[in-house]
C-alpha positions in Angstrom: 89.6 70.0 111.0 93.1 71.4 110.1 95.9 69.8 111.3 99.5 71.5 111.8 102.5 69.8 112.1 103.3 69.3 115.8 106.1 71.3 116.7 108.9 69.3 117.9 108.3 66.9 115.4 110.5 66.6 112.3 108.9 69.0 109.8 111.3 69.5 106.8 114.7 67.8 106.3 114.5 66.4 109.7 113.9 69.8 111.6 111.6 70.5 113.6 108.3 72.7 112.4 109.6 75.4 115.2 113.2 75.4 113.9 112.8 75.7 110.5 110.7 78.8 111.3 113.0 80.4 113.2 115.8 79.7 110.2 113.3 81.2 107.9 113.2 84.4 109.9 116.6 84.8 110.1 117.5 84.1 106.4 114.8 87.2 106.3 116.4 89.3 109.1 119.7 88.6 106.2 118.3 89.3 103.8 117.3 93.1 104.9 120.7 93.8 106.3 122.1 92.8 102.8 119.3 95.0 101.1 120.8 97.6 103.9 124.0 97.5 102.8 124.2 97.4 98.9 121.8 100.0 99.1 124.8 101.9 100.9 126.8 101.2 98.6 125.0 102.3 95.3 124.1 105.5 96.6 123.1 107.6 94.1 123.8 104.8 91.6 120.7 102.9 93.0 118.9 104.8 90.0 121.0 103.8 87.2 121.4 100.3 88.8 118.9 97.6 87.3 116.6 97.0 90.0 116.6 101.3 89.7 115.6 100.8 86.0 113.0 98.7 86.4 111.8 99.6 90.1 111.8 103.3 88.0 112.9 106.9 89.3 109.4 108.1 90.2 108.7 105.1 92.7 112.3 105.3 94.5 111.7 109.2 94.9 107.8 108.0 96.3 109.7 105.5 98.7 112.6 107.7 99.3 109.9 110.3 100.5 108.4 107.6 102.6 111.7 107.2 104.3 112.8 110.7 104.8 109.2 111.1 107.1 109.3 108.0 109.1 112.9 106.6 109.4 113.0 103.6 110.9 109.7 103.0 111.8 108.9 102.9 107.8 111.4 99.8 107.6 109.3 98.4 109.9 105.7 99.2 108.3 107.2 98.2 105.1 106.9 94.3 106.0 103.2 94.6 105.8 103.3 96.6 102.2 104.2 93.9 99.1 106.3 96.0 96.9 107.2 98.2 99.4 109.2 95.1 101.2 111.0 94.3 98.5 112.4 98.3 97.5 112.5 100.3 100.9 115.7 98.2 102.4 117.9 99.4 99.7 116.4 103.3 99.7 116.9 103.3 103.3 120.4 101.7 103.2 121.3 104.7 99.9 119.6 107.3 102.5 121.5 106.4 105.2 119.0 105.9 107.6 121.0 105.1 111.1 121.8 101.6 111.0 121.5 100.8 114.9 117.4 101.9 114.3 117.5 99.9 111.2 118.9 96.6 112.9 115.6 97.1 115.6 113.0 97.9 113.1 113.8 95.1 110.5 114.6 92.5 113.5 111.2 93.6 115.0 109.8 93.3 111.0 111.1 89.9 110.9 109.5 88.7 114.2 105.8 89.5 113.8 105.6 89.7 109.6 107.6 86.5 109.1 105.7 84.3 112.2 102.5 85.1 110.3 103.1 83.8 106.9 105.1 80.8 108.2 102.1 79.5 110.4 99.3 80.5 108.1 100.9 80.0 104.8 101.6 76.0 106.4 97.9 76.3 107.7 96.8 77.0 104.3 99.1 74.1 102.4 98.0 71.5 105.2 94.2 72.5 105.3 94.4 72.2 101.3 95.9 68.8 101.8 93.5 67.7 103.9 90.9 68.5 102.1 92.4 67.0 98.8 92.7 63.9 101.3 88.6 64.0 101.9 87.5 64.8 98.1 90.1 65.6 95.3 87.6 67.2 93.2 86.5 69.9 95.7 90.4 70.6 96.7 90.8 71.1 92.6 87.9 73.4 92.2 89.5 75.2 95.2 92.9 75.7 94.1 91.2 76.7 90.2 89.4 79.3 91.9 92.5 80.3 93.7 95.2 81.1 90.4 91.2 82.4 88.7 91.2 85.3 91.8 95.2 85.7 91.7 95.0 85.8 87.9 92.1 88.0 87.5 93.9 90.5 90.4 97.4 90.7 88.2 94.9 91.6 84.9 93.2 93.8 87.1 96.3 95.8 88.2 98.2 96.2 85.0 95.1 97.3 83.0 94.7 100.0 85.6 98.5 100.6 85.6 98.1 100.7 81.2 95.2 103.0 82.1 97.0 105.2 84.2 100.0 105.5 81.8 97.2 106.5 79.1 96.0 109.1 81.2 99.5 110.4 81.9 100.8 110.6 78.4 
């Protein structure tokens, strides 16, 4: 059985599991409003800027495209998309997308994306524990097979990616 750490009981520096939850999705919540606003702030410069460079021009014009169709709501859908998370904040903040709809969709982001991986990501790391707990050998094979599937995914992705690029040029 998989035990989670009761909620009212101290959790992590002596806070409470429910607490340091709610921290976490509001150092997210920040996080996105700072993305906002230095996006804002580069403008057209977000292309020359590093993160530009290495994000590259034909991805922010992909994203920017993204943004121009759905706005807000795209801030919002972007919590559910990995690279899309990290990216669309600052295109949205150089595009001027209207701040008031941005506050709503990346507070509403931050409540059911963040929620999800805070539970099951503790879930995982306590039903891992647990089961190292019972028999140390099967919680090693699981955790091998875990960085073998991430591993074999990143080699996975940039072959296609080197493939792709082959194709192109």
């Amino acid at each position: 059985m998989i035990i989670v750490p009761a909620p009212t009981e101290p959790f992590w520096l002596g806070l409470p599991y429910w607490l340091v939850g709610a921290i976490l999705i509001l150092a997210l919540f920040g996080a996105f409003q700072v993305y906002y606003w230095v996006g804002r702030k580069l403008g057209e410069r977000l292309y020359d800027s590093r993160i530009g460079v290495k994000v590259g021009r034909e991805r922010i014009a992909k994203i920017e495209h993204v943004v121009e169709k759905w706005g807000a709501l795209a801030v919002y859908g972007c919590f559910w998309v990995p690279m899309l998370r990290h990216t669309l904040p600052w295109v949205a903040g150089a595009l001027r997308v209207s701040y008031p709809w941005y506050v709503v969709a990346s507070a509403l982001g931050c409540l059911t994306w963040a929620p999800m991986w805070w539970f099951g990501l503790t879930a995982i790391v306590w039903g891992w524990l647990e089961l190292a707990s019972a028999s140390p050998v099967t919680a090693t094979v699981v955790a091998v097979l875990a960085v073998a599937l991430v591993a074999w995914i990143v080699v996975r992705r940039r072959r296609r990616r080197g493939a792709e690029k082959q194709l192109i040029s």
